[in-house]
CHARMM-style PDB file with segment names, atoms N, HN, CA, C and O in Angstrom:
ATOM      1  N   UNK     1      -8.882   5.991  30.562  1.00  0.00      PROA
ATOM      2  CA  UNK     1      -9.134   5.872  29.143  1.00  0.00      PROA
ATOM      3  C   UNK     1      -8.183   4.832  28.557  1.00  0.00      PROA
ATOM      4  O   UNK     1      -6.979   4.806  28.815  1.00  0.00      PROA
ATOM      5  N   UNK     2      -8.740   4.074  27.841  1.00  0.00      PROA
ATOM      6  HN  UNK     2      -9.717   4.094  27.631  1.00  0.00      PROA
ATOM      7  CA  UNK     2      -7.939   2.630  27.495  1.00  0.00      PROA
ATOM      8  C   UNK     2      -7.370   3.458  25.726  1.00  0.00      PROA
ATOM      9  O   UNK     2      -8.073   4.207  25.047  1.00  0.00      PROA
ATOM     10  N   UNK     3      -6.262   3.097  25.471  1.00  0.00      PROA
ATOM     11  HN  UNK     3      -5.692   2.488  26.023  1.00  0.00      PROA
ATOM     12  CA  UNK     3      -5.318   3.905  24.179  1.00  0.00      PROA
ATOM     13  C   UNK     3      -5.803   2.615  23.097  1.00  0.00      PROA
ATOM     14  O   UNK     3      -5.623   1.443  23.427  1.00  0.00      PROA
ATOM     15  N   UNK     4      -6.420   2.980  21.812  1.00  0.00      PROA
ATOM     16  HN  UNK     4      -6.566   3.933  21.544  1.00  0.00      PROA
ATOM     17  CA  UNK     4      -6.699   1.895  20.502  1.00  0.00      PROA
ATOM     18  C   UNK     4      -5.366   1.318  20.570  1.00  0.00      PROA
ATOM     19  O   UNK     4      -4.590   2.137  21.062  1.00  0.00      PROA
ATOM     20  N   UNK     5      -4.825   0.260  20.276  1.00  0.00      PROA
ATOM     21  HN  UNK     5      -5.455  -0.406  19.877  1.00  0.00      PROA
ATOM     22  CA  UNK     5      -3.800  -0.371  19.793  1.00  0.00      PROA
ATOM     23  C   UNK     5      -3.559  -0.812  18.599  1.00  0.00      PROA
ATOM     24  O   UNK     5      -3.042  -1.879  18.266  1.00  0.00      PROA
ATOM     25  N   UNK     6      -4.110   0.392  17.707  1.00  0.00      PROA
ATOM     26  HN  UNK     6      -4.530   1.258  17.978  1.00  0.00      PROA
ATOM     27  CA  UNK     6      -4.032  -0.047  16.159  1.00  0.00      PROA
ATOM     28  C   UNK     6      -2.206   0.360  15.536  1.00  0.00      PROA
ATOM     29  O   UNK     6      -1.161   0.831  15.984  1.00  0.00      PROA
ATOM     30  N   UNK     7      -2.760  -0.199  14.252  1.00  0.00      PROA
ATOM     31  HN  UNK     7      -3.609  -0.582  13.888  1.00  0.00      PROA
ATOM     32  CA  UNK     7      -1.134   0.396  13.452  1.00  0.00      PROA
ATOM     33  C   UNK     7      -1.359   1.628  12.583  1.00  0.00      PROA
ATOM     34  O   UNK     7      -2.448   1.786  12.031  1.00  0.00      PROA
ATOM     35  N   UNK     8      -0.575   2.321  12.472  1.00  0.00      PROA
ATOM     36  HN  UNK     8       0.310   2.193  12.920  1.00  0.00      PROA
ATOM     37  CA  UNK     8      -0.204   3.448  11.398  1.00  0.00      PROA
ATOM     38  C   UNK     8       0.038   3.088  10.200  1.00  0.00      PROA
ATOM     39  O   UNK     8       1.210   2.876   9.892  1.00  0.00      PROA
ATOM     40  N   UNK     9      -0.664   2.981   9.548  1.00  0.00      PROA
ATOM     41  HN  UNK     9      -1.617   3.153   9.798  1.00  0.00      PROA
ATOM     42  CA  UNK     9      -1.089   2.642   8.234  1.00  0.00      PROA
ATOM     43  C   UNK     9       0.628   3.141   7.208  1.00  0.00      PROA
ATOM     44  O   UNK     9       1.083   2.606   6.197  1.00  0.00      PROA
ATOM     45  N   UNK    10       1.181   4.342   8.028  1.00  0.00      PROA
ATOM     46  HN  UNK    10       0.812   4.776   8.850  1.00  0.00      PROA
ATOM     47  CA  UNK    10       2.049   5.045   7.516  1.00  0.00      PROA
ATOM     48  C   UNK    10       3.553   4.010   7.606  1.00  0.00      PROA
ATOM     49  O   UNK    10       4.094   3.480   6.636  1.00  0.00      PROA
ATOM     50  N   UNK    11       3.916   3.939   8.771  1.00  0.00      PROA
ATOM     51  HN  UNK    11       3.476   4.369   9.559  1.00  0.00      PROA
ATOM     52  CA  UNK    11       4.913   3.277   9.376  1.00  0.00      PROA
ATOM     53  C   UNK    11       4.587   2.020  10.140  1.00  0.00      PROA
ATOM     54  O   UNK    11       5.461   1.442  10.785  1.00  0.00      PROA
ATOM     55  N   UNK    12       3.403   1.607  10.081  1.00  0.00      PROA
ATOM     56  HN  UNK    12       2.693   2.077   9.557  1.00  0.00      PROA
ATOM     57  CA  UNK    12       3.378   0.056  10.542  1.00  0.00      PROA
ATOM     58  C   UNK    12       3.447  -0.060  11.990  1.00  0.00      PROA
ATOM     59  O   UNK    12       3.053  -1.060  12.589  1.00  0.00      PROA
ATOM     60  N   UNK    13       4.062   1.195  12.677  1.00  0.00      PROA
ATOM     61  HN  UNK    13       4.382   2.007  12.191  1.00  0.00      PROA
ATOM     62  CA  UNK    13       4.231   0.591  14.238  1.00  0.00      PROA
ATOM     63  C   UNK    13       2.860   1.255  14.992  1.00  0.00      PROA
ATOM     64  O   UNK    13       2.173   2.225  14.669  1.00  0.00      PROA
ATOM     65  N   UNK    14       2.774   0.450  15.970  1.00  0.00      PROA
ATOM     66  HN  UNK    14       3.332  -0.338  16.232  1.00  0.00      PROA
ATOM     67  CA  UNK    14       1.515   0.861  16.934  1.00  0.00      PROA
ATOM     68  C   UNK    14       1.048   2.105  17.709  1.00  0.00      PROA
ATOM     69  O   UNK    14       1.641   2.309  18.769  1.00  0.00      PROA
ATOM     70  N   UNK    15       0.116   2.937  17.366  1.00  0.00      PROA
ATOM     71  HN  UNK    15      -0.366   2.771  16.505  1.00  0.00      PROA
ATOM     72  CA  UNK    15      -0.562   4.231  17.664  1.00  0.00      PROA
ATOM     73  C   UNK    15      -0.937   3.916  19.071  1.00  0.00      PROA
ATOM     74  O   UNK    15      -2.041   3.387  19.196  1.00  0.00      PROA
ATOM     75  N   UNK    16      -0.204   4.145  20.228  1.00  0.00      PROA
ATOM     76  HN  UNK    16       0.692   4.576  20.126  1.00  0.00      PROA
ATOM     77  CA  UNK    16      -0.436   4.189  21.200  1.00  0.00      PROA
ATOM     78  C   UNK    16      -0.733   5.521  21.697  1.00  0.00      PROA
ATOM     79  O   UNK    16      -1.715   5.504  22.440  1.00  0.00      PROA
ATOM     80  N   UNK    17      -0.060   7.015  21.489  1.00  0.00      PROA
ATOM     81  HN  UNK    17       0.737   7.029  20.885  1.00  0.00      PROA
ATOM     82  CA  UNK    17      -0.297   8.313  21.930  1.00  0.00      PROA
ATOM     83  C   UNK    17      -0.158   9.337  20.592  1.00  0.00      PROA
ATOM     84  O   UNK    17       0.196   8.740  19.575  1.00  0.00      PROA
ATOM     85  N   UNK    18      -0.354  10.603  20.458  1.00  0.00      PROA
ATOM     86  HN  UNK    18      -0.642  11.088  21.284  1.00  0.00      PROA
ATOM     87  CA  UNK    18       0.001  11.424  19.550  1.00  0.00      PROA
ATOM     88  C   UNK    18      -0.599  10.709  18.242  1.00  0.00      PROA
ATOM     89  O   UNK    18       0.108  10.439  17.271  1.00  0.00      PROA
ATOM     90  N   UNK    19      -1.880  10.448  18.307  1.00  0.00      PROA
ATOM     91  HN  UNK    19      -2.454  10.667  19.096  1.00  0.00      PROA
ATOM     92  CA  UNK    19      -1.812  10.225  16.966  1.00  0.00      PROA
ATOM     93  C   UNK    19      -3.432  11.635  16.522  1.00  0.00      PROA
ATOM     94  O   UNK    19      -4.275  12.185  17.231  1.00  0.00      PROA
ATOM     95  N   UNK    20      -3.164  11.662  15.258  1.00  0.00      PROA
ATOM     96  HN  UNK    20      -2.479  11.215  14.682  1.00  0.00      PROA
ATOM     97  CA  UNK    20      -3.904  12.638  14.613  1.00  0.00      PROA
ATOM     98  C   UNK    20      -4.712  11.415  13.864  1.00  0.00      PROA
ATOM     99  O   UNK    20      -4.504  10.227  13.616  1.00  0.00      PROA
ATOM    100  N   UNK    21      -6.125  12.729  13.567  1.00  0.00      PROA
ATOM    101  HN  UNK    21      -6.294  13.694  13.768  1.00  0.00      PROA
ATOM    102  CA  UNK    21      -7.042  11.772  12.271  1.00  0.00      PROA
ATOM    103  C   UNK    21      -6.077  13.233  10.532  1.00  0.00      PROA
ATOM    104  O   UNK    21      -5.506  14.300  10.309  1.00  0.00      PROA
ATOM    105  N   UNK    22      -6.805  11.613   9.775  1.00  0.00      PROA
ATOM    106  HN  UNK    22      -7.269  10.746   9.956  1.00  0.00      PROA
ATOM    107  CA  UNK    22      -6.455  12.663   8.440  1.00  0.00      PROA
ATOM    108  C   UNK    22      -8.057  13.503   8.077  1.00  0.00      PROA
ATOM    109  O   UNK    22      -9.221  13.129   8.218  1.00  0.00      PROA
ATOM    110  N   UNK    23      -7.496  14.671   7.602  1.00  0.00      PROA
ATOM    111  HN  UNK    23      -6.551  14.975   7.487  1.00  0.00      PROA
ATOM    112  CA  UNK    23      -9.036  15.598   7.631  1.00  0.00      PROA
ATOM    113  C   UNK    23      -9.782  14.906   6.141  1.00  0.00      PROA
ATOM    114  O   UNK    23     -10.647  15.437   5.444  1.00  0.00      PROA
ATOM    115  N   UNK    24      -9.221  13.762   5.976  1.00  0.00      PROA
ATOM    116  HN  UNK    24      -8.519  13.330   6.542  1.00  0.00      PROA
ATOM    117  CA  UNK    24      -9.762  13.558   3.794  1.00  0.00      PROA
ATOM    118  C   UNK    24     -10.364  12.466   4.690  1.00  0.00      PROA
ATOM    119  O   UNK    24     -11.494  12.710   5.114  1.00  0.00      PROA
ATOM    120  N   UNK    25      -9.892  11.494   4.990  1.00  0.00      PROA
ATOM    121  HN  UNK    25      -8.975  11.296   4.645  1.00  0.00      PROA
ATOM    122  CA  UNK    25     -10.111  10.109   4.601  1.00  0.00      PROA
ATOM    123  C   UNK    25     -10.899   9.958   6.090  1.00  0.00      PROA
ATOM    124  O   UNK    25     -12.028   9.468   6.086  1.00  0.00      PROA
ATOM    125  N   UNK    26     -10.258  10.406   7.419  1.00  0.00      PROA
ATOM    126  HN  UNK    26      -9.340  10.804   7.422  1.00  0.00      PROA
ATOM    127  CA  UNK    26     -10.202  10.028   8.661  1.00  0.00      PROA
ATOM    128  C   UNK    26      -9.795   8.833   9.772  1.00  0.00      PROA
ATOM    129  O   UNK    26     -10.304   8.392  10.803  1.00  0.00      PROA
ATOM    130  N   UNK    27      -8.221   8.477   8.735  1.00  0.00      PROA
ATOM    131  HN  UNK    27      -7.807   8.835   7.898  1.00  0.00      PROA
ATOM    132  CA  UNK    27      -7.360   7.657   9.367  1.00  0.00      PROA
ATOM    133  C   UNK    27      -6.496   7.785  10.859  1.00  0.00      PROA
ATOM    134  O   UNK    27      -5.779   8.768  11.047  1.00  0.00      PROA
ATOM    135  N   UNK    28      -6.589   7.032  11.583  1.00  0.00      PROA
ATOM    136  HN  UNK    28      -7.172   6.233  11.431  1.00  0.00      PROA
ATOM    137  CA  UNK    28      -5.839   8.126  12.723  1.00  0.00      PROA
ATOM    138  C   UNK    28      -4.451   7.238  12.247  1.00  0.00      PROA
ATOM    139  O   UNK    28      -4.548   6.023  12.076  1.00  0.00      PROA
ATOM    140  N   UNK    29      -2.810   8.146  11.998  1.00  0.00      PROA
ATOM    141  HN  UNK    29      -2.731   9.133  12.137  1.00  0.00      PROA
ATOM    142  CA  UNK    29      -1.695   8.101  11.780  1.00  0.00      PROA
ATOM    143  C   UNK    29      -1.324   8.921  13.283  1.00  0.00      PROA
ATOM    144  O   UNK    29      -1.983   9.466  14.168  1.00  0.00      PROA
ATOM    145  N   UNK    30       0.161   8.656  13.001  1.00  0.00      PROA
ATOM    146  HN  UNK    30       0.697   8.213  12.282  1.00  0.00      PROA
ATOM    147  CA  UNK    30       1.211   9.121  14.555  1.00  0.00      PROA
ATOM    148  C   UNK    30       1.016  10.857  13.257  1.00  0.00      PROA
ATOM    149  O   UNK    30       0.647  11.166  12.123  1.00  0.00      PROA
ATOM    150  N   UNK    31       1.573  11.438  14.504  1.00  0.00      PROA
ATOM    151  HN  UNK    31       1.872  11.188  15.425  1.00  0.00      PROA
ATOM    152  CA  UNK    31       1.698  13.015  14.212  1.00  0.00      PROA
ATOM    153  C   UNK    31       3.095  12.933  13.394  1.00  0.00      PROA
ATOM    154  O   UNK    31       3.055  14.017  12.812  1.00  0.00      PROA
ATOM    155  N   UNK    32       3.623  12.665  13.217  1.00  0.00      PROA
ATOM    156  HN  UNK    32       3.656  11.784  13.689  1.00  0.00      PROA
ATOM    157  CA  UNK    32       5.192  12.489  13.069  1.00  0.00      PROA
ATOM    158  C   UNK    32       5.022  12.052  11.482  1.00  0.00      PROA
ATOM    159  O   UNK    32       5.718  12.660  10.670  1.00  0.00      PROA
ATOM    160  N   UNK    33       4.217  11.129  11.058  1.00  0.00      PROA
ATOM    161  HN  UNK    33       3.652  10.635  11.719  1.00  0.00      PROA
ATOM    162  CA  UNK    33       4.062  10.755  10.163  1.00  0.00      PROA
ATOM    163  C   UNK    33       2.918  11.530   9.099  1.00  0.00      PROA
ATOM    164  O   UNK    33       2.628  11.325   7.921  1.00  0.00      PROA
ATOM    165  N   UNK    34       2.584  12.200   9.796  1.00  0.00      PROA
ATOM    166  HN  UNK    34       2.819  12.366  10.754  1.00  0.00      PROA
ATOM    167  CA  UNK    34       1.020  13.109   8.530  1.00  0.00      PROA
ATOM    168  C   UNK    34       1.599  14.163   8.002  1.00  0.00      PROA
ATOM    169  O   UNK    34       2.237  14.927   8.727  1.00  0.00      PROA
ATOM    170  N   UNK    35       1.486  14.361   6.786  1.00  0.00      PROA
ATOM    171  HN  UNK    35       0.967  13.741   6.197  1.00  0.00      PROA
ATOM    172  CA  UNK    35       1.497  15.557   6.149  1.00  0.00      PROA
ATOM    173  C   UNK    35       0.989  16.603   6.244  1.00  0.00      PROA
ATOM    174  O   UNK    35      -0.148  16.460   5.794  1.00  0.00      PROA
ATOM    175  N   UNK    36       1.158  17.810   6.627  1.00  0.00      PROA
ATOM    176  HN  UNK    36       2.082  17.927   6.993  1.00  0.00      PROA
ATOM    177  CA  UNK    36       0.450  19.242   6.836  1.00  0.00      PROA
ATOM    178  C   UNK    36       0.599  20.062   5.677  1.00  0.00      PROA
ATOM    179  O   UNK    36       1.634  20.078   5.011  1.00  0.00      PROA
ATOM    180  N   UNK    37      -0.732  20.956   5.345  1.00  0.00      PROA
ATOM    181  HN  UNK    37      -1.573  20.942   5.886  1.00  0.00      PROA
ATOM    182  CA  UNK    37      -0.734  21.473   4.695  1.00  0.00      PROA
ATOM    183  C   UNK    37      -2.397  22.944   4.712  1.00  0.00      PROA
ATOM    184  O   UNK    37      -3.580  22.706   4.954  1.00  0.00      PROA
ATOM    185  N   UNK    38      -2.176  23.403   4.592  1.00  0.00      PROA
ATOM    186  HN  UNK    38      -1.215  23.596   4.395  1.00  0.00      PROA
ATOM    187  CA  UNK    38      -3.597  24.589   4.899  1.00  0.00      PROA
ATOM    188  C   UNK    38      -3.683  24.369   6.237  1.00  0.00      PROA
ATOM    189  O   UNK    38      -4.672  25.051   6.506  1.00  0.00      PROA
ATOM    190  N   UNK    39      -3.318  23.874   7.277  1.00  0.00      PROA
ATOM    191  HN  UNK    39      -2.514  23.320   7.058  1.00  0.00      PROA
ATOM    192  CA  UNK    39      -3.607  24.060   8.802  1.00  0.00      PROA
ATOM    193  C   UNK    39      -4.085  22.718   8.737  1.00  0.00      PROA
ATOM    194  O   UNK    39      -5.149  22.599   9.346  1.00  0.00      PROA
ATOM    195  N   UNK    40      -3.750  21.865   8.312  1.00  0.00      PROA
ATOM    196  HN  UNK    40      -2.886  21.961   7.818  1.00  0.00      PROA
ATOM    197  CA  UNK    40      -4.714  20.457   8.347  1.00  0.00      PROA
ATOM    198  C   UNK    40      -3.751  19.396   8.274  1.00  0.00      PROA
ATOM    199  O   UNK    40      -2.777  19.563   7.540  1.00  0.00      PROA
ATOM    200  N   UNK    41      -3.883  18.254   8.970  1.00  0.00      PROA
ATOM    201  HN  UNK    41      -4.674  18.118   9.566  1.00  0.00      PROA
ATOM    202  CA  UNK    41      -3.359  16.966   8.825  1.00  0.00      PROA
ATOM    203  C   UNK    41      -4.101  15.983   7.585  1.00  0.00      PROA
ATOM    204  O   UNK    41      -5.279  16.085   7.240  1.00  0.00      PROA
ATOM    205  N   UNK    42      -3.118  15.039   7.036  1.00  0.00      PROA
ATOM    206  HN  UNK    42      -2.162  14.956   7.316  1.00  0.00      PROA
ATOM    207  CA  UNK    42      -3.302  13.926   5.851  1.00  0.00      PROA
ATOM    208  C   UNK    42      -2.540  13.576   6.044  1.00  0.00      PROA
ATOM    209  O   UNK    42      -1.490  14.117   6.391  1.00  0.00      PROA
ATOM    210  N   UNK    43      -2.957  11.858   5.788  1.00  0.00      PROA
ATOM    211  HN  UNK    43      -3.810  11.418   5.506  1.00  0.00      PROA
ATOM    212  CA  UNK    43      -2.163  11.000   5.388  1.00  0.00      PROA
ATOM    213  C   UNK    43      -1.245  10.968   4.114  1.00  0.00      PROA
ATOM    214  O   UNK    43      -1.285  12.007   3.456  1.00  0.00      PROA
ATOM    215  N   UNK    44      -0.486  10.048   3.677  1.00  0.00      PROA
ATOM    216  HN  UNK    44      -0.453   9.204   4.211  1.00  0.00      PROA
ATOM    217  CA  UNK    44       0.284   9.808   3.023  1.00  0.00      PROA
ATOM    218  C   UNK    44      -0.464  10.653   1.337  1.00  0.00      PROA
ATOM    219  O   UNK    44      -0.319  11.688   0.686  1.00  0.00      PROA
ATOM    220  N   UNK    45      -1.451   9.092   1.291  1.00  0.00      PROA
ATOM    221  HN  UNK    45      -1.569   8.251   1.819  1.00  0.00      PROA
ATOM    222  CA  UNK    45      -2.331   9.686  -0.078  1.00  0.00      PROA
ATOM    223  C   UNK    45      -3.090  10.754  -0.140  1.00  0.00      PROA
ATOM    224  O   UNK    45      -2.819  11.622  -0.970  1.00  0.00      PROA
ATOM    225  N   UNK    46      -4.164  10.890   0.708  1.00  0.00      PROA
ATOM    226  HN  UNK    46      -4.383  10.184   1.382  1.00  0.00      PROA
ATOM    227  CA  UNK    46      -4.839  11.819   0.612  1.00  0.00      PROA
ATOM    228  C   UNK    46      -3.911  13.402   0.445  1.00  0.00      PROA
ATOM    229  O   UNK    46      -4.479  14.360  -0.081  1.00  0.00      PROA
ATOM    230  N   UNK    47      -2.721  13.501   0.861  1.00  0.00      PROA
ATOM    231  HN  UNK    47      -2.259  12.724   1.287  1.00  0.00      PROA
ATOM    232  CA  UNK    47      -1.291  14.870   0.982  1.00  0.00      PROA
ATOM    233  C   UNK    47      -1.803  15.434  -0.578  1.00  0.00      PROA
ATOM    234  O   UNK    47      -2.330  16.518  -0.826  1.00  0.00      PROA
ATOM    235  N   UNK    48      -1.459  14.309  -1.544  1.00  0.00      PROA
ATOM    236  HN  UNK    48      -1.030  13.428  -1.343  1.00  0.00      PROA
ATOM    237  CA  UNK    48      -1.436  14.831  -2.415  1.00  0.00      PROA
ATOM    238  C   UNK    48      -2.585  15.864  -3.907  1.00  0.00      PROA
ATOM    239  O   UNK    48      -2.595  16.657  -4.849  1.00  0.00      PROA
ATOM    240  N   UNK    49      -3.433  14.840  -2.894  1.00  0.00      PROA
ATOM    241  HN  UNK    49      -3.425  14.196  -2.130  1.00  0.00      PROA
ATOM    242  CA  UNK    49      -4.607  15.258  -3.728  1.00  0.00      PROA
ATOM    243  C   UNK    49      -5.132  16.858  -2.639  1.00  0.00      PROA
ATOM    244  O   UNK    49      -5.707  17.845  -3.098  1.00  0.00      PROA
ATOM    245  N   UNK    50      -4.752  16.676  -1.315  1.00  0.00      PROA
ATOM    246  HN  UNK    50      -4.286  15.875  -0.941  1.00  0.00      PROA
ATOM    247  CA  UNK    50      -4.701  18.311  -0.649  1.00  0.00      PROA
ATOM    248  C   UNK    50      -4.278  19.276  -1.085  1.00  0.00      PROA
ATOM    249  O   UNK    50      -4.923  20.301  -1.304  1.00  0.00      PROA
ATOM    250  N   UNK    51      -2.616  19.024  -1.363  1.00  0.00      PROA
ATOM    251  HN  UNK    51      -2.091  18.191  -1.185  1.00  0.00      PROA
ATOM    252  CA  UNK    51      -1.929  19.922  -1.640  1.00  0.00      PROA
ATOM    253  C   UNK    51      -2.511  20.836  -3.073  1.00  0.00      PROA
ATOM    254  O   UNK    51      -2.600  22.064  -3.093  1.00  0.00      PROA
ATOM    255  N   UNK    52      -2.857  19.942  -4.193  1.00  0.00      PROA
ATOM    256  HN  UNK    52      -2.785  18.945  -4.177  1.00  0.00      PROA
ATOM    257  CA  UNK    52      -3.361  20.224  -5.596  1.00  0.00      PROA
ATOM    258  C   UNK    52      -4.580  21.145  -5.312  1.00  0.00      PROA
ATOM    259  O   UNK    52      -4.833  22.232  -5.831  1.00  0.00      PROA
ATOM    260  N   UNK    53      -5.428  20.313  -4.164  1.00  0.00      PROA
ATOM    261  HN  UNK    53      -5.223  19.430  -3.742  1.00  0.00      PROA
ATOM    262  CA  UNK    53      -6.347  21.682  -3.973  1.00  0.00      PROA
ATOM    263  C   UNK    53      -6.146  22.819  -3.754  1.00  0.00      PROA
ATOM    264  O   UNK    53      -6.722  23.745  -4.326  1.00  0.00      PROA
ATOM    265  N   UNK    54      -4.906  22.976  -2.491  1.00  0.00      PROA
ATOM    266  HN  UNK    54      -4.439  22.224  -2.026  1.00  0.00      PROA
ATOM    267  CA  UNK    54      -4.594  24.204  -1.681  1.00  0.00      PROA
ATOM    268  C   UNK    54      -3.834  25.107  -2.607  1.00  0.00      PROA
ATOM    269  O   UNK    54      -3.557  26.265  -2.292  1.00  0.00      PROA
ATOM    270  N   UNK    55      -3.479  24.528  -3.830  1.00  0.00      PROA
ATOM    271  HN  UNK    55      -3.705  23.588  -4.085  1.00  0.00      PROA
ATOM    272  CA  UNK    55      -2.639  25.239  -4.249  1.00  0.00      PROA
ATOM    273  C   UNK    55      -3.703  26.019  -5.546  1.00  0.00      PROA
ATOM    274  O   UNK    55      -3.400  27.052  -6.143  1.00  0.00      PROA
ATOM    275  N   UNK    56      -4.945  25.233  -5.752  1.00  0.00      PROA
ATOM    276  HN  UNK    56      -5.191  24.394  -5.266  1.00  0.00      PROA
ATOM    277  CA  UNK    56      -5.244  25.712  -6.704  1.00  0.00      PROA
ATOM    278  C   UNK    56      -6.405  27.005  -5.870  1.00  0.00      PROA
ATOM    279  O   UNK    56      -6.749  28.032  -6.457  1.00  0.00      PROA
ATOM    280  N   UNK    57      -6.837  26.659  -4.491  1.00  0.00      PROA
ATOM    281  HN  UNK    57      -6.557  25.826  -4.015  1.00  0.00      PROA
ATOM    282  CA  UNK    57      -6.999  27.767  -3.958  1.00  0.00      PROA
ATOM    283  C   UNK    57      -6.849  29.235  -3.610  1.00  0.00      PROA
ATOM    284  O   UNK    57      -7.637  30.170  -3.472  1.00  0.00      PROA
ATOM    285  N   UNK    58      -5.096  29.026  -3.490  1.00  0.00      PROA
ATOM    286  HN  UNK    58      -4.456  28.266  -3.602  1.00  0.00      PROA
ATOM    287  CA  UNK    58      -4.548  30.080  -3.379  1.00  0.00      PROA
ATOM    288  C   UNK    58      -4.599  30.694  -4.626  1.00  0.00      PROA
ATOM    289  O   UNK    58      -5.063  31.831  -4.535  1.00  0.00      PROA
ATOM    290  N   UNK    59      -4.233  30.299  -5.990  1.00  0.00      PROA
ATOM    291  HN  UNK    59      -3.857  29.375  -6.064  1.00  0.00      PROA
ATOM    292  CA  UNK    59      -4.493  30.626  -7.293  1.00  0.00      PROA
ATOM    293  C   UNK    59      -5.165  31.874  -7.240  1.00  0.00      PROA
ATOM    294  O   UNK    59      -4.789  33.044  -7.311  1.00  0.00      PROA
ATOM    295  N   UNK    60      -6.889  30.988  -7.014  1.00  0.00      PROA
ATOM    296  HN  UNK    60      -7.194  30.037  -6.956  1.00  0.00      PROA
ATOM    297  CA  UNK    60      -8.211  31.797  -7.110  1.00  0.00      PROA
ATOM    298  C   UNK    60      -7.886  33.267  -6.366  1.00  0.00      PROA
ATOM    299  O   UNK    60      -7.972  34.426  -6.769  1.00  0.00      PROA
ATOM    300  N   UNK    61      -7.449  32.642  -5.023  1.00  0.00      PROA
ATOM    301  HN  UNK    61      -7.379  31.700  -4.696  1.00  0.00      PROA
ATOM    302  CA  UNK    61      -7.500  34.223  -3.964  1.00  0.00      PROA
ATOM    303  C   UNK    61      -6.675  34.902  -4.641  1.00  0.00      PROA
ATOM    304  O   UNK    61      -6.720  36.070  -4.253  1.00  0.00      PROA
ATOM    305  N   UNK    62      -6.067  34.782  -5.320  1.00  0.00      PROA
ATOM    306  HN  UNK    62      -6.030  33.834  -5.635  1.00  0.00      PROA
ATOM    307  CA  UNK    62      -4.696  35.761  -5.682  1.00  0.00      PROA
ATOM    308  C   UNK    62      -4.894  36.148  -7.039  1.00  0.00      PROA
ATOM    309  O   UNK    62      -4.088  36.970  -7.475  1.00  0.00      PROA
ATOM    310  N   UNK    63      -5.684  35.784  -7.714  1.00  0.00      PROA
ATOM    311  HN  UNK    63      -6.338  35.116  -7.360  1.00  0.00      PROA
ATOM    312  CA  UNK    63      -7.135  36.257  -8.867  1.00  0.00      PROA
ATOM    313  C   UNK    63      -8.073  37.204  -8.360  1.00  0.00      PROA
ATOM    314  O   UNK    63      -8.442  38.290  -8.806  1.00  0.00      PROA
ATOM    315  N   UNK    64      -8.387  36.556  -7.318  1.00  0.00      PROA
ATOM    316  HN  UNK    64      -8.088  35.674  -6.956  1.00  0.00      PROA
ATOM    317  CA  UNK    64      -9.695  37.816  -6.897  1.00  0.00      PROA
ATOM    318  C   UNK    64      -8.881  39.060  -6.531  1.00  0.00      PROA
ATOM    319  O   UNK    64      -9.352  40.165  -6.800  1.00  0.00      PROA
ATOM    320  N   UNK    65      -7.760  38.957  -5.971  1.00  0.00      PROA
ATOM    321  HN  UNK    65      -7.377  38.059  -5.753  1.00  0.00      PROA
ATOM    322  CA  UNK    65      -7.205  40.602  -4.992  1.00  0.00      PROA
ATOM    323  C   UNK    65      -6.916  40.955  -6.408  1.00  0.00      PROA
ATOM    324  O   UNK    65      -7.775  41.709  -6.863  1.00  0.00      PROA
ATOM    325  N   UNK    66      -6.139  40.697  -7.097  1.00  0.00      PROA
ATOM    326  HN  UNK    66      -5.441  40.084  -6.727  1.00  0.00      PROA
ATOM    327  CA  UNK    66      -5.625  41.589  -8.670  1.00  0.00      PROA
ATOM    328  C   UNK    66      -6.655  42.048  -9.229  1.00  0.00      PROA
ATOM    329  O   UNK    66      -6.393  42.742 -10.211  1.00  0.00      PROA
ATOM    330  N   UNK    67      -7.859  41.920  -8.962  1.00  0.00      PROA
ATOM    331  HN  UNK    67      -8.072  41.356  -8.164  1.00  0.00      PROA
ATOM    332  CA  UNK    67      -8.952  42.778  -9.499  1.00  0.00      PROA
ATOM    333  C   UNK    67      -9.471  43.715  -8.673  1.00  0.00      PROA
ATOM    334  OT1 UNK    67     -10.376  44.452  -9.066  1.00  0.00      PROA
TER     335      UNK     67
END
């Protein structure tokens, strides 16, 4: 299997092994460099607009059990 020799959009250096896709956009970044959050990898940008979701997720669930 021949390895892409692209760059990490994140850090600029070359994705030779370990790299992840982002679950928003579907960039492949090094692992080292993606943001986790709900069990899921993102990139840089897409992190933030995740996180706002996940958080407004948990919200809801934690609305529904108090009833």
């Amino acid at each position: 299997m021949i390895a892409c020799m692209s760059e990490c959009p994140i850090c600029g250096k070359p994705i030779e092994t370990g790299a992840v896709k982002c679950a928003s956009c579907g960039i492949e970044i090094h692992k080292e460099c993606a943001k986790r959050t709900m069990g899921k990898n993102y990139c840089k940008e897409c992190y933030r607009k995740a996180k706002k979701e996940s958080r407004y997720e948990r919200m809801a669930q934690r609305d529904s059990w108090a009833r």
